[in-house]
C-alpha positions in Angstrom: 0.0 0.0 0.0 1.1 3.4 -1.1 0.2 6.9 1.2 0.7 10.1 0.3 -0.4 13.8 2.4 -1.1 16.4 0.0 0.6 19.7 1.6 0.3 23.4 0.2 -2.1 25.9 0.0 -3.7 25.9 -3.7 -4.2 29.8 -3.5 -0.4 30.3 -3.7 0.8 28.9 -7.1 2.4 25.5 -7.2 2.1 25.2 -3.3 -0.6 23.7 -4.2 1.1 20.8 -6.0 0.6 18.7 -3.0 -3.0 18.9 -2.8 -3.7 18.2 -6.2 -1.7 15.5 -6.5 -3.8 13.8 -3.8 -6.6 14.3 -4.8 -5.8 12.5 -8.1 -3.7 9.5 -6.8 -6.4 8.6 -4.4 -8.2 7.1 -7.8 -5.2 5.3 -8.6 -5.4 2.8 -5.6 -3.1 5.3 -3.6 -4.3 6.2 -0.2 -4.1 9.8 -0.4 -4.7 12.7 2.5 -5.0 16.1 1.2 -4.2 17.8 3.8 -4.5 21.2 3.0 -1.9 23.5 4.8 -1.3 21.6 7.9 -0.3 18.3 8.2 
């Protein structure tokens, strides 16, 4: 099993590279956390 946290703030550019990447590995059989700005 793979997990990833999604960190970043998505208002701020690509800080919010974290976020979106969570959100679409979690379809991929990844368990994914986006986690917004806090961990």
């Amino acid at each position: 099993m793979h997990l990833l946290f999604g960190i970043g703030n998505p208002l701020r550019g690509d800080d919010g590279a974290g976020n979106h990447v969570a959100r679409h590995l979690s379809a991929d059989g990844w368990m994914a956390v986006d986690c917004g700005t806090a961990p």
